[in-house]
TORLUMTI-674718 format. One record per residue (C-alpha): residue number from 1; residue in three letters; x negated, y negated, z. Coordinates in Angstrom, 3 decimals. Layout:
N
PT;pos;code;xx;yy;zz
PT;NUM;ALA;X;Y;Z
...
//
This chain:
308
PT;pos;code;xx;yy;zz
PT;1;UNK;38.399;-19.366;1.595
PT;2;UNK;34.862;-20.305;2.896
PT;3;UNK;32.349;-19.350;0.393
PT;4;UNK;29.426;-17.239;2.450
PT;5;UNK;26.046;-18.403;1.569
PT;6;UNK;22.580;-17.702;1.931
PT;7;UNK;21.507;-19.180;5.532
PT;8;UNK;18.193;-20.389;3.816
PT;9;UNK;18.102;-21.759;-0.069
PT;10;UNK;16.054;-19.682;-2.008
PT;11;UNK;12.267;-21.021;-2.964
PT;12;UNK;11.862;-19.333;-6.299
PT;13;UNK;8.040;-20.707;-6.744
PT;14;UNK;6.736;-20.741;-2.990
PT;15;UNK;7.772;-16.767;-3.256
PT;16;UNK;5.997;-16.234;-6.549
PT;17;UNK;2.653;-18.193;-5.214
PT;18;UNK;2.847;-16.261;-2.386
PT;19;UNK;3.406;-12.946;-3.451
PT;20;UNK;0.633;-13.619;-5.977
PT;21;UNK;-1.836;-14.699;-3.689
PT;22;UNK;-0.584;-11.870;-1.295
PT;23;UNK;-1.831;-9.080;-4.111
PT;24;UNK;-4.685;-11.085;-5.072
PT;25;UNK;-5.189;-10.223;-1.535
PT;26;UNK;-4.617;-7.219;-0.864
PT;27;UNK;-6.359;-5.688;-4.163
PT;28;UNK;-9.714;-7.542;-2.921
PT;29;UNK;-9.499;-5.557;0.200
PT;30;UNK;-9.282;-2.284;-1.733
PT;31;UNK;-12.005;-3.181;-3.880
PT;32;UNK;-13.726;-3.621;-1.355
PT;33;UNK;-12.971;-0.677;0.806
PT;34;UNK;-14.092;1.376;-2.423
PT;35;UNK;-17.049;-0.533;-2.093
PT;36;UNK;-17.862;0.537;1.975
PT;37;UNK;-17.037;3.791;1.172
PT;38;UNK;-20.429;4.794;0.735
PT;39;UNK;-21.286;3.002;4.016
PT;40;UNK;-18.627;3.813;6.403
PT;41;UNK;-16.521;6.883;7.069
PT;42;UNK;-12.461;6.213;6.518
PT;43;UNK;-11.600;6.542;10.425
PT;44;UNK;-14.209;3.654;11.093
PT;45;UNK;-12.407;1.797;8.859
PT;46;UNK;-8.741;2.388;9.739
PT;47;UNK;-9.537;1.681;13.735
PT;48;UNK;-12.076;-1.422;13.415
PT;49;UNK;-10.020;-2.938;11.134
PT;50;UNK;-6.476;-2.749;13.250
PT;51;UNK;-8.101;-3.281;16.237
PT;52;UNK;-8.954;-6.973;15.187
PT;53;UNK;-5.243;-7.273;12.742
PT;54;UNK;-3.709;-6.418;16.187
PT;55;UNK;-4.300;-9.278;18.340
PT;56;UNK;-4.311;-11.773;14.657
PT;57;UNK;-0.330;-10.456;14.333
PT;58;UNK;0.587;-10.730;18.089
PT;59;UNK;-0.702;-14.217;18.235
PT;60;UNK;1.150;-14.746;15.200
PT;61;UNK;4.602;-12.922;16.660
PT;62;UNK;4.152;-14.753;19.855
PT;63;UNK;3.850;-18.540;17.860
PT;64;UNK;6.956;-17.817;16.487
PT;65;UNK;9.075;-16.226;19.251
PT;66;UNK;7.539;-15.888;22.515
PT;67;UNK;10.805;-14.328;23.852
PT;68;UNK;10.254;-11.392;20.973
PT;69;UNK;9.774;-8.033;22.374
PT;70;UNK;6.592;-5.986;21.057
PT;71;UNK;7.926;-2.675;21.295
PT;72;UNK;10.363;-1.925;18.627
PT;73;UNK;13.707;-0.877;18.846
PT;74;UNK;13.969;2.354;16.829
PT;75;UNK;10.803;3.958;18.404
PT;76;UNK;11.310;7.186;17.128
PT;77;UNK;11.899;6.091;12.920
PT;78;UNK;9.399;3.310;13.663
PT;79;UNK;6.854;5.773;14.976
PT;80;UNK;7.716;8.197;11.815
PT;81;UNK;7.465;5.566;9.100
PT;82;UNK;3.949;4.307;10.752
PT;83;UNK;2.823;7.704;10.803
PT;84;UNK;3.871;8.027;6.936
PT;85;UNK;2.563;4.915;5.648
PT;86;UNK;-0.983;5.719;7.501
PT;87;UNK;-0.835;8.917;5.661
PT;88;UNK;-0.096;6.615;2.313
PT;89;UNK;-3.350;5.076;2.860
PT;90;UNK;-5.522;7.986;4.136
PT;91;UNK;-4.366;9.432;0.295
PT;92;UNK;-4.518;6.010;-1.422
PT;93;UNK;-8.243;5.567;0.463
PT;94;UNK;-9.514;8.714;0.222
PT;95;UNK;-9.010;8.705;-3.823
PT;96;UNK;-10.891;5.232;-4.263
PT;97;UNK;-14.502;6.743;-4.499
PT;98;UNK;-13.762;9.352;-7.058
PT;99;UNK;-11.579;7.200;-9.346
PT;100;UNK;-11.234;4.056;-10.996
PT;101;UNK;-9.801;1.131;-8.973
PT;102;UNK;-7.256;0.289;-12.249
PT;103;UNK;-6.138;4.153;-12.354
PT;104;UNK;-5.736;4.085;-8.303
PT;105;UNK;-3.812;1.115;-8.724
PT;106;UNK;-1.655;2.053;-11.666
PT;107;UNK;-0.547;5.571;-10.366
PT;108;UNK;0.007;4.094;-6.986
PT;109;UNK;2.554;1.703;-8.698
PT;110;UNK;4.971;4.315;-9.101
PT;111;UNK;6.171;3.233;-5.765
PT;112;UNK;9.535;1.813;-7.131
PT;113;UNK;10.527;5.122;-9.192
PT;114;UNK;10.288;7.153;-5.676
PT;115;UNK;12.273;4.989;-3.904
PT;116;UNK;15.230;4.890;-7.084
PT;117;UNK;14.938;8.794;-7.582
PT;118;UNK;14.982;9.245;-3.305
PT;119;UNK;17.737;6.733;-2.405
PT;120;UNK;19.834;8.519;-5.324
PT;121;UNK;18.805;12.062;-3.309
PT;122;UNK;19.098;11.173;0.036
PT;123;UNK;21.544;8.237;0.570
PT;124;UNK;23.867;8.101;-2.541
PT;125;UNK;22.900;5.111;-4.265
PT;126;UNK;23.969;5.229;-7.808
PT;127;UNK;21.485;5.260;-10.532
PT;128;UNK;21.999;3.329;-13.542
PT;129;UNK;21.035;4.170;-17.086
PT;130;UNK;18.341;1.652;-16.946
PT;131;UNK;16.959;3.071;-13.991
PT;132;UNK;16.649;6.526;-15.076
PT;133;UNK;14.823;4.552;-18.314
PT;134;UNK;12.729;3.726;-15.643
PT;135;UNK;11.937;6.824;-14.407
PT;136;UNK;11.410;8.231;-17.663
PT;137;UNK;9.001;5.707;-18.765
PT;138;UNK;6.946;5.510;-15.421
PT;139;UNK;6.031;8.619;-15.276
PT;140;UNK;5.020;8.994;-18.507
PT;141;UNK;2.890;6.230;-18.608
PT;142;UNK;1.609;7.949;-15.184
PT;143;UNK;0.656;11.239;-18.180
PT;144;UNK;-0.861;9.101;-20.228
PT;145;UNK;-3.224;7.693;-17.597
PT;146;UNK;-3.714;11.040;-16.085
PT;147;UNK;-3.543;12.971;-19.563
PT;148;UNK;-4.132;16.359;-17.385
PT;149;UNK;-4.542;18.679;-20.305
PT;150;UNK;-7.904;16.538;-20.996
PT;151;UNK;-11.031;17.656;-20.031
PT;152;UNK;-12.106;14.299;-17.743
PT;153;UNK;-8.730;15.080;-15.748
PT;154;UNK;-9.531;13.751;-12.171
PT;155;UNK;-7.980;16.270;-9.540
PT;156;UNK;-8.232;12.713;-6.815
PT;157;UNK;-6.424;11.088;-8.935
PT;158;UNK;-2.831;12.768;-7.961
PT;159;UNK;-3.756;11.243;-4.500
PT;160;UNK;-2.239;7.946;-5.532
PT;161;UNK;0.535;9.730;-6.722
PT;162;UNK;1.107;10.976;-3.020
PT;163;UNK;0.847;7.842;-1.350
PT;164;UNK;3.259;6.546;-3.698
PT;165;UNK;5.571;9.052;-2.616
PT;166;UNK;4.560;8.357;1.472
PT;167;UNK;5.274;4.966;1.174
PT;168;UNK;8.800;5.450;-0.298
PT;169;UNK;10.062;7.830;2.421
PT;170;UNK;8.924;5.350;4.595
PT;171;UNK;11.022;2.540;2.771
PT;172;UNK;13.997;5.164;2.530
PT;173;UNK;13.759;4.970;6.283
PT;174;UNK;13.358;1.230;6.684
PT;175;UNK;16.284;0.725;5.353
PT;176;UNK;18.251;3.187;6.725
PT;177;UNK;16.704;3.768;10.260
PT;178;UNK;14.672;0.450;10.607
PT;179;UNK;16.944;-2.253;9.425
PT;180;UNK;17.317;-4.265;12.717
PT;181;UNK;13.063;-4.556;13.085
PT;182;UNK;11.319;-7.605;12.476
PT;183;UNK;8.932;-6.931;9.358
PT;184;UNK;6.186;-8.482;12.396
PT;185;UNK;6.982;-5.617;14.826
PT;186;UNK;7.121;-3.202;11.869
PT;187;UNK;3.309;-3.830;10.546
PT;188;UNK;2.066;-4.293;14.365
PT;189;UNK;3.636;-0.437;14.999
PT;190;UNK;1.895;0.296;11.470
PT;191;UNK;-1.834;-0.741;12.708
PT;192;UNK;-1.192;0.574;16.265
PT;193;UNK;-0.703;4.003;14.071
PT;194;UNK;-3.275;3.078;12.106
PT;195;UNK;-5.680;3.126;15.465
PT;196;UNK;-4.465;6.248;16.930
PT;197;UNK;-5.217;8.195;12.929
PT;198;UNK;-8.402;6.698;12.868
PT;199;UNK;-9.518;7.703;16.335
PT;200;UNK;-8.109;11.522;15.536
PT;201;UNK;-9.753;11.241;12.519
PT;202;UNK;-13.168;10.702;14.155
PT;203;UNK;-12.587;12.996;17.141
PT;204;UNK;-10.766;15.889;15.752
PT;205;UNK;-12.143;16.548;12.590
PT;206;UNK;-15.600;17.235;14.047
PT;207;UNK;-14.054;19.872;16.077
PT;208;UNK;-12.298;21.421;13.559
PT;209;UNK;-14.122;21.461;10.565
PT;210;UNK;-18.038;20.761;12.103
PT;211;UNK;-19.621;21.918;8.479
PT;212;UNK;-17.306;19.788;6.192
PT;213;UNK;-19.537;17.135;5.187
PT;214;UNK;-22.326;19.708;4.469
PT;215;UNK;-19.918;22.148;2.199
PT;216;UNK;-18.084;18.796;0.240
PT;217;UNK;-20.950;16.033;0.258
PT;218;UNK;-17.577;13.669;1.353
PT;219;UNK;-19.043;11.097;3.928
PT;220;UNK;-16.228;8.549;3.440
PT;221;UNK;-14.217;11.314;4.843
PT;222;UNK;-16.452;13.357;6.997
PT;223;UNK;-19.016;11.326;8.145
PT;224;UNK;-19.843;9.892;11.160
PT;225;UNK;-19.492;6.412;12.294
PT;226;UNK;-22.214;4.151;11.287
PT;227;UNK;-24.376;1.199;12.642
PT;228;UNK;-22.677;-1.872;12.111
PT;229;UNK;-24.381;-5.218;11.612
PT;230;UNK;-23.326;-8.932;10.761
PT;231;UNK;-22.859;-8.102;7.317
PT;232;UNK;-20.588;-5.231;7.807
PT;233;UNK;-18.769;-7.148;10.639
PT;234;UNK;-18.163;-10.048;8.094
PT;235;UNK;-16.632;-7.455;5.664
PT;236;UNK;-14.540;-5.793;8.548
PT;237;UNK;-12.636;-9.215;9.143
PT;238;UNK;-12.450;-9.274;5.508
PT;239;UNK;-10.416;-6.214;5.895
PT;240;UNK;-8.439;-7.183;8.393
PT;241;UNK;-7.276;-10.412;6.910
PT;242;UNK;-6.148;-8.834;3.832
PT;243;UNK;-4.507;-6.356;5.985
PT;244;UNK;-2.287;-9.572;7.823
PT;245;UNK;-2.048;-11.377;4.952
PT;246;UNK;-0.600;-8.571;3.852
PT;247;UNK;1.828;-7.668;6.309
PT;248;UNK;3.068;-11.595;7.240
PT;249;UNK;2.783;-12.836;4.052
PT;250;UNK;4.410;-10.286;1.487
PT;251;UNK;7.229;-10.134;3.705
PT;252;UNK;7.415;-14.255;3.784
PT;253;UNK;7.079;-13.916;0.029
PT;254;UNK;10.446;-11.383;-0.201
PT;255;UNK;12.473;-13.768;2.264
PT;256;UNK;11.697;-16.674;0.678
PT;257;UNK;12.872;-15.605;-2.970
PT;258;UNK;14.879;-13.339;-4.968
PT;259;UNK;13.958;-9.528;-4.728
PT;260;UNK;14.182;-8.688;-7.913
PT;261;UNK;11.817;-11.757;-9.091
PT;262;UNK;8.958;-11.544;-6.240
PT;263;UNK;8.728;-7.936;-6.469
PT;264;UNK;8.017;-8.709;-10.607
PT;265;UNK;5.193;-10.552;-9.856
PT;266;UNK;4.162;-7.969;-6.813
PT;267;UNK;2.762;-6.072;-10.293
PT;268;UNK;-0.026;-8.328;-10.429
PT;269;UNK;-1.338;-6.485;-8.332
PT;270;UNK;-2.605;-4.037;-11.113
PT;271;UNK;-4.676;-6.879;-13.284
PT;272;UNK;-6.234;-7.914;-10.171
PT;273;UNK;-7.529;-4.629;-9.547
PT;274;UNK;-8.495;-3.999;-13.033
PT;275;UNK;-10.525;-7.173;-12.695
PT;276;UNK;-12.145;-6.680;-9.384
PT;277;UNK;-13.191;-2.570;-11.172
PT;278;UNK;-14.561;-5.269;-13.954
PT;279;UNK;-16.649;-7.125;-11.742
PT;280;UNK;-17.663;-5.138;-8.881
PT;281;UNK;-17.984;-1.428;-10.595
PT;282;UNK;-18.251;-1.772;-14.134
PT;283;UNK;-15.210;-0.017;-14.913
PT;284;UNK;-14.055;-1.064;-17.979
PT;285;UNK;-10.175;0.815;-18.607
PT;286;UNK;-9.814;2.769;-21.705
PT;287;UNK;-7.435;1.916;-23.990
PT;288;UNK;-4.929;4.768;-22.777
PT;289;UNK;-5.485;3.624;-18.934
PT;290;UNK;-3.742;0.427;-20.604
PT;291;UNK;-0.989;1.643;-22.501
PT;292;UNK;-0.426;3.915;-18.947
PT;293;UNK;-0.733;0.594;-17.029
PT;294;UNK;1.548;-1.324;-19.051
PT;295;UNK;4.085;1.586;-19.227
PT;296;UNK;4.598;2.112;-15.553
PT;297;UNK;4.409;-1.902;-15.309
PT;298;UNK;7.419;-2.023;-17.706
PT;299;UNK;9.327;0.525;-15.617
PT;300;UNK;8.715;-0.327;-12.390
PT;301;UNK;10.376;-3.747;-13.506
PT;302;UNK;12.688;-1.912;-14.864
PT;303;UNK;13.695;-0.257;-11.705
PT;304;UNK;13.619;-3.095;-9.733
PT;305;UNK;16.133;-5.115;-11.579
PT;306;UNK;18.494;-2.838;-12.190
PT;307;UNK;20.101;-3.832;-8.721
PT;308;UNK;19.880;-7.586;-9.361
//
């Protein structure tokens, strides 16, 4: 019998470098998007910062396949899952100025217990002991960070929560509806979605709710565009590098190694963005934030390896 084998031999350590530099990444960008929200309205953000990722991941598409089709096979599911994981970051986003980056970041992290308790709901995937450990433990380090009985209980700070739960319906239905994609043509669709929010965003909100900057003080989500100069240019192509690095680089990172062992190290992603609330905003975590941290840390592992 011919043994069946991987077609390409797993690179344990590229994968780990590059899923660590791909978080180191990606929380820089968020740090610093919770640093220009006081500068620049959301919508600004979403559309000038997809409008230069676009052309950076069709270059990169076309290097490696100039016979690859841009438009996606699955329109419809692709078009759904862009639309949910733009509505994961309008929640992550819109949450950044009102909490700590290391709270964001932890809650957010809950990511892996959605898509264990969904798949179990939706397409019959058993659920092991472990994994309902998991669950267990996740969210109640997510109480302990949240402690919503307390009186410094942040309302924004279920907004994470949210976009953790976006972003696993939108897995749910990569898996299921989007299989067949290339991960390129997947986070192209995602910033060509992420254009079309952000210029509805600016143009409709106006229109439909004229006095809402007035009656919530909430410029990052109400306010008009603003002035750019060389400064804020420099920090949009900041943006938009993190956002490619992002999208080629985390799904390099995922072929190039186990699942189970890259998406370990994808937690690094929370001390990065304790450090960068360190650095950049002073916001030094409590020692329940954490205990919290750790918890849903421990969990999230926890879920991820119980199908290795």
């Amino acid at each position: 019998m011919t043994e069946l084998r991987h077609p390409k031999a797993d690179n344990v350590k590229l994968a780990v470098i590059t899923i660590i530099f791909t978080v180191f990444a990606l929380s820089l960008g968020d740090a610093l998007i919770k640093g220009l929200s006081l500068s620049f309205p959301l919508w600004q953000l979403f559309v000038l910062r997809s409008l230069i990722a676009i052309p950076a991941l069709i270059i990169f598409i076309r290097l490696r396949a100039k016979s690859t089709s841009l438009m996606p096979k699955a329109w419809f599911w692709i078009t759904v899952r862009s639309l949910l994981l733009s509505l994961m970051w309008v929640a992550y986003y819109v949450a950044l100025p009102f909490i700590d980056l290391a709270v964001a970041g932890a809650v957010y992290y809950t990511l892996p217990l959605f898509i264990t308790l969904l798949a179990w709901l939706f397409v019959g995937e058993k659920v092991s002991p472990i994994a309902w450990l998991a669950i267990g433990v996740g969210f109640l380090g997510v109480i302990v960070i949240l402690r919503p009985s307390g009186e410094d209980f942040n309302w924004a700070a279920l907004l994470p929560l949210i976009s953790a739960l976006f972003y696993a319906i939108a897995m749910l239905l990569t898996r299921t509806k989007c299989h067949d994609e290339s991960p390129l043509i997947l986070g192209l669709s995602l910033h060509v979605s992420l254009v079309g929010l952000g210029l509805l965003g600016t143009f409709l909100l106006p229109l439909v709710f004229p006095e809402a900057q007035e009656l919530t003080g909430n410029a990052f989500l109400f306010g008009d565009w603003t002035t750019m100069n060389s400064t804020s240019w420099l920090a949009m192509w900041g943006l938009a590098l993190a956002a490619v690095l992002g999208s080629v680089l985390g799904a390099f990172a995922y072929q190039t190694g186990p699942s189970a062992t890259v998406a370990t190290f994808d937690y690094c992603y929370l001390a990065f963005i304790a450090l960068w609330g360190i650095i950049f905003f002073a916001e030094i975590p409590d020692v329940w934030t954490l205990v919290g941290m750790a918890l849903i840390a421990v969990a999230g592992i926890l879920a991820i390896r119980k199908t290795s």
